[in-house]
N, C-alpha and C positions, 0 to 999 in steps of 0.2 A: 504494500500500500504506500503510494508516494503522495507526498504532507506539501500541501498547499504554501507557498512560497511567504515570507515577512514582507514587510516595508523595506524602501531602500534606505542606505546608511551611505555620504558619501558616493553616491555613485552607485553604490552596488547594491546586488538583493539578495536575502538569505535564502537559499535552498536546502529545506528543513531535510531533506535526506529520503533513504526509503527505498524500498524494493519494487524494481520495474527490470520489465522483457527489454532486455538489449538487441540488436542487431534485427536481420529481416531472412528470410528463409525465399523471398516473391523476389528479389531483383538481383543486383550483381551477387558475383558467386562470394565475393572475401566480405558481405557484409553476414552471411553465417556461421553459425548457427545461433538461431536467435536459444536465447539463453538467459536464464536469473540470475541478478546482479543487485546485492545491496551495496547502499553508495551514504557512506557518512555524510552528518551538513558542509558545506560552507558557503562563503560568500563568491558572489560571481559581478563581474563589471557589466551591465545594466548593458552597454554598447562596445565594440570595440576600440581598440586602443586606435586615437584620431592620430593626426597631422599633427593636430598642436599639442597634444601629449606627446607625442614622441619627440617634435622641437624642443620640448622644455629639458625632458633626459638629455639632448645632445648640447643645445645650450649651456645647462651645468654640469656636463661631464667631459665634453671634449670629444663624446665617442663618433667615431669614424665606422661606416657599417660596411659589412663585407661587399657589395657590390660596390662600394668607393674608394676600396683597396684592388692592387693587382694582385692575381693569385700568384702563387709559390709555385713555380715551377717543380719542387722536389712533390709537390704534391699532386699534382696532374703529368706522371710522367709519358714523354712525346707529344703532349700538345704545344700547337705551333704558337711563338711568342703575341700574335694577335688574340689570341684567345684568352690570355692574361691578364689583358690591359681589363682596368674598373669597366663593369658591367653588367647586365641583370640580363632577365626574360621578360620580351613583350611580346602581347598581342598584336598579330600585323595578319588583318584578312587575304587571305586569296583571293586573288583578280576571277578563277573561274571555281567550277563546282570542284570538290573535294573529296578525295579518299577517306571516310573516317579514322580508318585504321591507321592513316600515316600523321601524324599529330604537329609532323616538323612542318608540314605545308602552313602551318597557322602561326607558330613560335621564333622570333629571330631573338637573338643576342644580339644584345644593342649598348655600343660602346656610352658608356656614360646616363645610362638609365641607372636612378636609384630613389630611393624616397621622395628626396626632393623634385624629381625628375622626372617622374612614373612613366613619362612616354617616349625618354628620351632627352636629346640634347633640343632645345626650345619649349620644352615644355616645365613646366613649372607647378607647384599646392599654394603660389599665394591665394587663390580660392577655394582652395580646398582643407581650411583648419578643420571641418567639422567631418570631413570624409575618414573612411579609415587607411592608418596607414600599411602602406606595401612596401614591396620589395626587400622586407627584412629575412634576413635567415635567422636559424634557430640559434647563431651564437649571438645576432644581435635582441632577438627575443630575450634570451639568457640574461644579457647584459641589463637589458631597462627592467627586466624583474628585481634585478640584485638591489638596481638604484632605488626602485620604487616600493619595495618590500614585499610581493607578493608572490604569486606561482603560478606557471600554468596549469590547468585540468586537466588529468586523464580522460584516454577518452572514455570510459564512461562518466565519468562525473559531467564532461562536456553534453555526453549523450542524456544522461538525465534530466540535466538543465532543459537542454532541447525541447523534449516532448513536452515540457507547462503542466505535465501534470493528465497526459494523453495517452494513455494507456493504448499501443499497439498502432498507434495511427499513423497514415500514411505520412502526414506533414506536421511539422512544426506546430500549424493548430487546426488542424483536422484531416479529414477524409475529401476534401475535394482542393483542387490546385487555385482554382478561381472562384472563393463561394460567392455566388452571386454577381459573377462577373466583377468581382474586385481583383485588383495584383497585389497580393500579400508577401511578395520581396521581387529583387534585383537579381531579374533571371534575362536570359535569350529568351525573347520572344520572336517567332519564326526559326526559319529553315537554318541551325547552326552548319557552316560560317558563315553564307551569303549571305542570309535578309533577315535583321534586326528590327522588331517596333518597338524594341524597348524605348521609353523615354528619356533613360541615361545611353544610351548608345551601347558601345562596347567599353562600359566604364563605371568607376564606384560613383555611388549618391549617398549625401551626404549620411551618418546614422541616424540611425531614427526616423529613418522616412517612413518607416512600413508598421502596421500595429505591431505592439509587443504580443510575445507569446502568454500564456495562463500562468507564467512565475514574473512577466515586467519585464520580459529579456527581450532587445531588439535584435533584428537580421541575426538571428541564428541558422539563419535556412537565403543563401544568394546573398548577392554584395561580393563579400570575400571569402574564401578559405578561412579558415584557420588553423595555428598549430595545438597540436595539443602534446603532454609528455610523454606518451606511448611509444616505442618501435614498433615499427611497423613487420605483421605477418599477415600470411594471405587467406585471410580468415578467423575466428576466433576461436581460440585453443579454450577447452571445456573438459572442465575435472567431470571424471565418470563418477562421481559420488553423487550421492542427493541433494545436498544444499547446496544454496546459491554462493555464488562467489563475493566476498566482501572488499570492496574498497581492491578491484583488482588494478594492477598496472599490465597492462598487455606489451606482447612480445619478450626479444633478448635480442642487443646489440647487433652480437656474433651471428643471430639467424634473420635480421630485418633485412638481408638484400643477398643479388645472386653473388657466390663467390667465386662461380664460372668466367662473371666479368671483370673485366682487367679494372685496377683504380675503382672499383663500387664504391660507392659512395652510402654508409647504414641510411636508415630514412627512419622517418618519422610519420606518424598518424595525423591526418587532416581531415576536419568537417567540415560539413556545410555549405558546400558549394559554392557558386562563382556567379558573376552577374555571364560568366560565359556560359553554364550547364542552359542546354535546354532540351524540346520532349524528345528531339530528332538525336541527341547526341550528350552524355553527361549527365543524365537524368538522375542527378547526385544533391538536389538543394530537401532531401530529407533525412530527419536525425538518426538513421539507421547508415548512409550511407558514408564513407569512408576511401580514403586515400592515402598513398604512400607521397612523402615529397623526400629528394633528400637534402641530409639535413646544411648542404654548404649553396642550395641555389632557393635565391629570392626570385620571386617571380612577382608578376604585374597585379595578381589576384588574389595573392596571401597576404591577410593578417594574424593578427591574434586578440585572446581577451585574456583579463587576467580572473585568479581566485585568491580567497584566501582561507586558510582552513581553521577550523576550533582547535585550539594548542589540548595535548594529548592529553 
């Protein structure tokens, strides 16, 4: 039984805890087996972490994020010295229709895209304080938690948050994508890549655009990714005994990625989908659903939120 969420404190709002069906068994194959999972309280950030929160960490910290450093050569060994220079991943559509299966037709690395820069060099967040921010990886994640005092979520705790207290339901806050012909987040409308109605385009708006979920929590479901602390495996690992799993952390470093690939990079667990998922392609903006990123590349569509937990 999952407990109806507090008032907010600061920003944030209690999620009283409780036992809820994780994962989905109907759509992709690594969001099963759905599974019992009790999940301690804590506090969760209302919205994700903006623009201007993230200015203020860099402002009094000095920090410099990995896409505005060049990579280490000892660490990417045989990639060519262009590849190094400061850089992220952005969204850039294909001129014609597309392969699904080839994901690079849609993705370039773009010298000089980073937070500040989300689309590149000319591009700029002076209008964008209230949007969330991108392009971080998980060690700059790490970093503004250290500064700020909190933590990321597991992903279940994330995935609890999620569902507002919706036992089993398709979305975020119910059983239909559009009740009533409303848009309840920042998804691909139309044919993913070619034809977009979305009213943000191919791009985040600001938080808080869309009702909160049954806990007060905005865009948990489209806008952006988010990271959570989990390693990622393809699927979720389920003890054969009868009770539910408590306060689980999924995966192990060692098995979050192939080791057949040369340089693998471990990865980490992301929710929530993107203002890119849409029905034709990524049909990922629901709380069961789940992704690997790894953990040294920022891209155009990740953020994070943070938590904080009841001391032991």
């Amino acid at each position: 039984m999952v407990t109806r969420a507090a008032t907010s404190v600061d920003g944030m709002v209690w999620i009283a805890g409780g036992t809820f069906l994780m994962g989905s068994d109907h759509h992709y194959r690594e969001e099963a087996p759905t599974h019992q999972v009790v999940v301690a309280g804590f506090w969760m950030d209302r919205f994700s972490v903006t623009n201007a929160e993230f200015a203020r960490f860099v402002d009094a910290t000095g920090y410099v994020t990995v896409a505005e450093r060049p990579a280490r050569a000892e660490d990417y060994p045989g990639a060519s010295p262009e590849m190094l220079a400061p850089a992220s991943i952005v969204f850039r559509p294909p001129r014609r229709r597309a392969d699904l299966r080839r994901e690079g037709q849609w993705w370039a690395y773009v010298r000089s895209a980073d937070w500040r820069h989300p689309g590149g060099p000319g591009s700029s967040i002076e209008d964008r304080a209230d949007h969330p921010v991108v392009h971080v990886a998980y060690e700059d994640v790490e970093a503004y938690l250290a500064w700020v005092g909190k933590s990321l979520p597991t992903e279940a705790e994330w995935e609890l948050a999620a569902r507002g207290g919706l036992e089993g339901a398709e979305f975020v806050w119910g059983s239909e994508l559009s009740p009533g012909g409303v848009r309840m987040a920042n998804i691909w409308e139309g044919e993913f890549p070619l034809v977009n109605r979305s009213p943000a385009g191919a791009g985040t708006e600001p938080v808080g655009s869309y009702p909160p979920n049954g806990y007060g929590l905005h865009d948990m479901a489209g806008n952006v990714w988010q990271w959570t602390s989990d390693w990622y495996e393809p699927g979720h690992r389920v003890d054969s005994g009868c009770c539910a799993a408590h306060n689980p952390k999924g995966g192990r470093r060692d098995r979050s990625f192939d080791p057949s690939v040369p340089a693998a990079i471990p990865r980490k667990v992301i929710k929530g989908g993107s203002f890119l998922c849409a029905q034709n392609y990524c049909r990922r903006y629901r709380p069961a659903a789940r992704m690997a990123q790894p953990i040294d590349s920022p891209i155009c569509h990740l953020g994070f939120r943070c938590i904080v937990r009841e001391a032991a």
